[in-house]
C-alpha positions as CSV (number, residue, x, y, z in Angstrom):
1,X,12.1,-44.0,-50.1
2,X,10.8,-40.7,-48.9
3,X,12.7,-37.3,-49.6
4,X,13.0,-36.9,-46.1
5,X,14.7,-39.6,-44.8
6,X,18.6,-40.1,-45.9
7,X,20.3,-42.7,-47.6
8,X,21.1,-44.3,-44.1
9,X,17.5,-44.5,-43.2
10,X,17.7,-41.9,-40.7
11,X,15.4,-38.9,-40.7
12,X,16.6,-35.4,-41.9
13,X,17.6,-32.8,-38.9
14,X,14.9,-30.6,-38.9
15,X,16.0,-26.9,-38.7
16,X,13.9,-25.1,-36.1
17,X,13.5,-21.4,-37.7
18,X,12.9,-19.2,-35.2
19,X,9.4,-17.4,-35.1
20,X,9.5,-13.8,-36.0
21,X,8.1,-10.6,-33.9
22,X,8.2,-7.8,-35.9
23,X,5.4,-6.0,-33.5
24,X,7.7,-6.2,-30.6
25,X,10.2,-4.6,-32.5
26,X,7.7,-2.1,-33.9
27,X,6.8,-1.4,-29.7
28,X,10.6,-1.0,-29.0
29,X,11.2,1.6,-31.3
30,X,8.0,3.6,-30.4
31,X,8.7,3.5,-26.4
32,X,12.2,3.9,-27.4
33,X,11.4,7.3,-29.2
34,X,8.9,8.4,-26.6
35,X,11.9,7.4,-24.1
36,X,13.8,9.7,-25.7
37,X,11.4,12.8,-26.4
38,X,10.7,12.5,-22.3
39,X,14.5,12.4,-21.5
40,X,15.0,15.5,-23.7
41,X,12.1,17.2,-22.0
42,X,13.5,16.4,-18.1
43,X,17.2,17.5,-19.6
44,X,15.9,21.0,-21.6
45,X,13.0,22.2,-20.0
46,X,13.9,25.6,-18.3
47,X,10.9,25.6,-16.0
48,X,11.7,22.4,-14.3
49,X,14.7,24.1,-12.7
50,X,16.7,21.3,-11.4
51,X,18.8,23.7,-9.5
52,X,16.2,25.0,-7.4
53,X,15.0,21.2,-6.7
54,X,18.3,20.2,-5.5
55,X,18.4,23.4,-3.5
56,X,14.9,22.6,-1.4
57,X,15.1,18.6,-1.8
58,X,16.9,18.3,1.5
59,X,16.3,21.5,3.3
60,X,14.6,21.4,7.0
61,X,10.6,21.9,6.1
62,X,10.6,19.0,3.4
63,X,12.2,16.8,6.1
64,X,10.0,17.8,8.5
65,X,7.0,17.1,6.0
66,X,8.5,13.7,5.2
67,X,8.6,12.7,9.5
68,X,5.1,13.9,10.2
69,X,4.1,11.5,6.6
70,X,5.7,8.6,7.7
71,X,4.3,9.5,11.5
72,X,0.8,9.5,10.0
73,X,1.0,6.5,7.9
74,X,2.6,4.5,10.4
75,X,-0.5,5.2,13.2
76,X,-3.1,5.5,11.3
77,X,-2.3,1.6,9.5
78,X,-1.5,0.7,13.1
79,X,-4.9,1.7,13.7
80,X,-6.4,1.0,10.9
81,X,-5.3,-2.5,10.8
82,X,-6.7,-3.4,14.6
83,X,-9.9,-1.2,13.4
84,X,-10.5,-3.4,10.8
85,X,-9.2,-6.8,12.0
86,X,-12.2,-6.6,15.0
87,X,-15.1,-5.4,12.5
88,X,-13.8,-8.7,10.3
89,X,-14.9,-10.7,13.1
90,X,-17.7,-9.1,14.2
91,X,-19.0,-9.1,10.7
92,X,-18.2,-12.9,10.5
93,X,-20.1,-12.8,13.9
94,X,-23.6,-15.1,14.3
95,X,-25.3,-12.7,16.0
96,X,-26.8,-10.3,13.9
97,X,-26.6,-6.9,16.2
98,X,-23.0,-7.5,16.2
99,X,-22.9,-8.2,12.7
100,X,-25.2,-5.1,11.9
101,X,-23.4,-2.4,13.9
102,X,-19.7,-3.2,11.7
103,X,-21.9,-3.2,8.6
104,X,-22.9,0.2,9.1
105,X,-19.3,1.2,9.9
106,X,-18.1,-0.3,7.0
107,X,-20.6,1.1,4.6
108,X,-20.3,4.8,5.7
109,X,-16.2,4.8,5.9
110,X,-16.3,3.4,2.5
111,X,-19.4,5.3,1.0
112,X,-17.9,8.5,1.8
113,X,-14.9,10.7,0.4
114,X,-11.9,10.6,2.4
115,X,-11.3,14.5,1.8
116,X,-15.0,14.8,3.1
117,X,-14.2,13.0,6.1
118,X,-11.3,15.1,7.4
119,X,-13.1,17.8,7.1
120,X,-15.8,16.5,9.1
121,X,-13.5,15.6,11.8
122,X,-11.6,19.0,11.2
123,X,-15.0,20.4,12.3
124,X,-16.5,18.6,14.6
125,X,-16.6,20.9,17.4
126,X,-19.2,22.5,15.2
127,X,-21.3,19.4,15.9
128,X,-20.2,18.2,19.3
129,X,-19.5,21.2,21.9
130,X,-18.1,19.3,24.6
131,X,-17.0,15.4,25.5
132,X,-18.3,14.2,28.8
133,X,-17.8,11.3,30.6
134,X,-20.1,10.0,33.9
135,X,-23.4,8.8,34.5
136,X,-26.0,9.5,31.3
137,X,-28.4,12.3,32.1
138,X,-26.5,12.7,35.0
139,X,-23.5,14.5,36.8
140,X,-19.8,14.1,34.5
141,X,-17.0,13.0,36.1
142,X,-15.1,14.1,33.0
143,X,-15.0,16.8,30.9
144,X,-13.3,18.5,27.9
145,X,-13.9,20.8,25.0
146,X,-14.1,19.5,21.8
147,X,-12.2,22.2,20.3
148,X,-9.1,21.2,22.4
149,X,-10.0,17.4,22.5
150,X,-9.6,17.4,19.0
151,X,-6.5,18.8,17.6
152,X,-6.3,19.0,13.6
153,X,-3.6,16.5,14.2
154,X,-5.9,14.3,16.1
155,X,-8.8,15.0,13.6
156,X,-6.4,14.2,10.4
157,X,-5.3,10.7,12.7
158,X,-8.9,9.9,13.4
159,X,-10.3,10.5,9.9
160,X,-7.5,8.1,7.9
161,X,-7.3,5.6,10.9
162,X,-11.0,5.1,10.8
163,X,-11.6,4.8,7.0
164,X,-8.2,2.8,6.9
165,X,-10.3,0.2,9.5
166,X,-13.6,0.1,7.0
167,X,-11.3,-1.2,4.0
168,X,-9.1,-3.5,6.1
169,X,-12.0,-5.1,7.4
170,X,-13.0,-6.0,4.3
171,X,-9.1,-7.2,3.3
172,X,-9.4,-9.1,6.8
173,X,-13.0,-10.6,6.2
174,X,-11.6,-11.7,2.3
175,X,-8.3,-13.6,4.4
176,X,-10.2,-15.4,6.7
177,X,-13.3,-16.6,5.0
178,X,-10.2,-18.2,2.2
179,X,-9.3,-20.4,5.1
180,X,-11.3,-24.0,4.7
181,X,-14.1,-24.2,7.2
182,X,-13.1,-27.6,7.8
183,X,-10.3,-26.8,9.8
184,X,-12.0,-24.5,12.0
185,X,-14.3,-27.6,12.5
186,X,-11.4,-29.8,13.4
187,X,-10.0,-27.5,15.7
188,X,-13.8,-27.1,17.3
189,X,-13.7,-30.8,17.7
190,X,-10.8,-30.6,19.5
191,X,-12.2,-28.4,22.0
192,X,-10.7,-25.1,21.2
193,X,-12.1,-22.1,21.4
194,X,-14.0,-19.4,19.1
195,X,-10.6,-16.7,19.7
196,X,-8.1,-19.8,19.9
197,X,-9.4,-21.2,16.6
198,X,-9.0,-18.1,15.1
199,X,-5.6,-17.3,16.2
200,X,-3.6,-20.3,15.9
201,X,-5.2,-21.9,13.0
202,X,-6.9,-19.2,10.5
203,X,-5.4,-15.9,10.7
204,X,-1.8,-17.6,10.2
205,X,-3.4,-19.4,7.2
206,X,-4.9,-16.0,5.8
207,X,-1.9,-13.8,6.2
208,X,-1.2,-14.7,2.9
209,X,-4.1,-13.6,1.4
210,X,-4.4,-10.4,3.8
211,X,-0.8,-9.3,3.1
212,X,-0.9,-8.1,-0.2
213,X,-3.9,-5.9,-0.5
214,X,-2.4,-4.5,3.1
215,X,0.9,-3.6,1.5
216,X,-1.3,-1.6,-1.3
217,X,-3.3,-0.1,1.2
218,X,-0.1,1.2,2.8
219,X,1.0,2.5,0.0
220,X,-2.4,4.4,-0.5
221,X,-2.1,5.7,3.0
222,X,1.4,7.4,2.5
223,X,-0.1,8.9,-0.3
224,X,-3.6,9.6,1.1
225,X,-2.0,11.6,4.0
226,X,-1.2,14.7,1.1
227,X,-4.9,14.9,1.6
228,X,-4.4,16.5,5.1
229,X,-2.9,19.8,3.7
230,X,-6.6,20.9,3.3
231,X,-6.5,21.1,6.8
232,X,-3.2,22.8,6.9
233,X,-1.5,19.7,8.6
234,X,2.2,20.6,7.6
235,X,2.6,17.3,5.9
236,X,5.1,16.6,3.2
237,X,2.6,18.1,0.2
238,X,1.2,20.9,2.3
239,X,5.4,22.0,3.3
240,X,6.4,22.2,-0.2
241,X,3.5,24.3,-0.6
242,X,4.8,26.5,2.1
243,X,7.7,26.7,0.2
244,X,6.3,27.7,-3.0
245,X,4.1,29.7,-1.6
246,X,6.8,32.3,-0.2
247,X,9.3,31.8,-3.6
248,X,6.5,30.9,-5.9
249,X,8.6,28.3,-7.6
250,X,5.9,25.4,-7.6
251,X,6.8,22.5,-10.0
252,X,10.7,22.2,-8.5
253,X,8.9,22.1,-4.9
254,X,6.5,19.8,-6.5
255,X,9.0,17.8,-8.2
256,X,10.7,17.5,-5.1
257,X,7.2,16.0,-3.3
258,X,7.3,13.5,-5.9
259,X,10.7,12.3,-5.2
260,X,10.2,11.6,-1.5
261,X,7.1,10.3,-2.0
262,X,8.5,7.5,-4.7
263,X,11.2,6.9,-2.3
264,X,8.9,6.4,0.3
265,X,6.8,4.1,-1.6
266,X,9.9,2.1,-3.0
267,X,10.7,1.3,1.1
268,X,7.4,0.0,0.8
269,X,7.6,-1.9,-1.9
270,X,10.6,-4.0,-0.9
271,X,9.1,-4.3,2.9
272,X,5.8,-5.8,1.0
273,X,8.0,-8.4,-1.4
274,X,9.7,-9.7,2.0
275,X,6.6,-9.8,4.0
276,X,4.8,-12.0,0.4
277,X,7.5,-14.4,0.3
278,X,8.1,-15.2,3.9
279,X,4.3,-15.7,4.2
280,X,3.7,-17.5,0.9
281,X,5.8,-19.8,2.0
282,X,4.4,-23.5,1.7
283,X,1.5,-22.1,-0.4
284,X,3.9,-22.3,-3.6
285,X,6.3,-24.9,-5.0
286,X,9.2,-22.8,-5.1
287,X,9.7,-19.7,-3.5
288,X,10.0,-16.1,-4.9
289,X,14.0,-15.1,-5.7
290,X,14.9,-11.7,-3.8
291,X,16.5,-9.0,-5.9
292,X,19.7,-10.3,-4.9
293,X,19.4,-13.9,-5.9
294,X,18.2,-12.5,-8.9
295,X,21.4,-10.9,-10.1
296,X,23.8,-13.6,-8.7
297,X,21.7,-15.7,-11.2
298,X,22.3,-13.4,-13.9
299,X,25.7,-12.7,-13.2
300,X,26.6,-16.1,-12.6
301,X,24.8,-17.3,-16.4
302,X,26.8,-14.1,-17.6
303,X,30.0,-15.9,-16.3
304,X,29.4,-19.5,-17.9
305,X,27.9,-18.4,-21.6
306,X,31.6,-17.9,-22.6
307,X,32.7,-21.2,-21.6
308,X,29.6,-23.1,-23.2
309,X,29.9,-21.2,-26.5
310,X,33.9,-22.3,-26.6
């Protein structure tokens, strides 16, 4: 009889040893050591000067900077996203003038810096004296300097709404083209329409796809709006540089930038996970737990290990 079977004739219990990690440990111990050199350096470090953040981190030109962020990123996505959802489709478009024209847009906005763009749009009246409006060659019904046609608040809305469009399009075009052609077909054969098709049956289907890369591009354009200081837009970055500028304390006033803009982009975040799960619905098997679900899990596992171990 075999060593391994007992005098029963039953087989031996095999004894599962658990397989060892000693590089995970090794990776603990070095993040926990570099967790500990960075603590020591937030908590000792004289110039951060945590005083002087608390001081400015709520005062009335930070808050000011924070509405005129949020201002821009919510118009200029606005815009962006109807910018880009109508050169999707006339890229998708048959005819090829149609198709031509939104390539070219695309391919500038996105072959060009968007720091060089605001500054084009900054100074535009150097290009274009006036805007008219009436018959061409002829009399203007209409007419308006550039200069005070095109505020630096207008030129910093134009310049992120319009490269915003050229990289949604692209996020739009990637959503729809996802969808199977074969149900655009079907609802062809059933006699709807180009625009109907496209509404009731495809762009529900892509959201899924076009709602992540939109909740990073979002994100971006919170960010991308410190970009508008160069044009002394008195944005969140550019009024903690006021600040420092008159008590020439920079890294607590830039310390405090960073906080609202990692707030801000934390909003985000949880705004994006909602918008993912309630439009991924159907694509998965199960559905995506919320934070909240999360810990009840947790807490409620926490609550029963007790009892299973007695």
């Amino acid at each position: 009889m075999s060593s391994d079977v007992t005098a029963q004739g039953r087989p031996e219990t095999i004894r599962a040893v658990p397989v060892r990690h000693p590089g995970r440990w090794v990776a603990i111990a070095v993040l926990a050591l570099v967790g500990a050199m960075l603590g020591n350096l937030l908590a000792t470090d004289k110039y951060l000067q945590w005083r002087v953040v608390r001081q400015y981190l709520f005062s009335h030109i930070i808050l000011r900077g924070v509405v005129l962020t949020i201002e821009y990123t919510i118009l200029a996505m606005l815009f962006g996203v109807i910018l880009g959802a109508i050169a999707a489709v006339m890229r998708l478009s048959p005819n090829p003038i149609v198709s031509g024209v939104a390539w070219l847009y695309v391919w500038f906005f996105r072959g060009t810096p968007l720091l060089v763009q605001i500054l084009l749009w900054f100074n535009i009246n150097l290009l274009i004296k006036r805007v008219s409006i009436g018959v061409p060659f002829g009399p203007h019904f209409w007419s308006e300097s550039t200069n005070q046609l095109v505020t630096p608040f207008i030129a910093g809305l134009l310049a992120l709404s319009l490269n915003e469009g050229a990289y949604m399009s692209e996020i739009v075009r990637a959503g729809i083209i996802s969808v199977d052609e074969g149900q655009t077909e079907a609802a062809h054969a059933l006699g709807m329409t180009r625009l109907l098709t496209m509404r009731r049956i495809v762009l529900p289907q892509a959201m899924r796809v076009i709602v992540p890369p939109t909740g990073n591009e979002t994100n971006n354009m919170l960010k991308n709006t410190s970009l508008l200081s160069v044009i002394s837009i008195a944005e969140l970055l550019r009024s903690a540089q006021i600040i420092y500028n008159r008590t020439f304390q920079e890294i607590p006033l830039l310390i405090d930038a960073c906080i609202w803009y990692l707030l801000m982009t934390s909003v985000l975040q949880v705004g994006q996970f909602y918008l993912e799960r309630y439009y991924g619905r159907g694509s998965t098997r199960t559905v995506a737990l919320t934070p909240v679900q999360k810990a009840r899990r947790v807490f409620a596992r926490t609550r029963r290990s007790p009892r299973a171990r007695a």
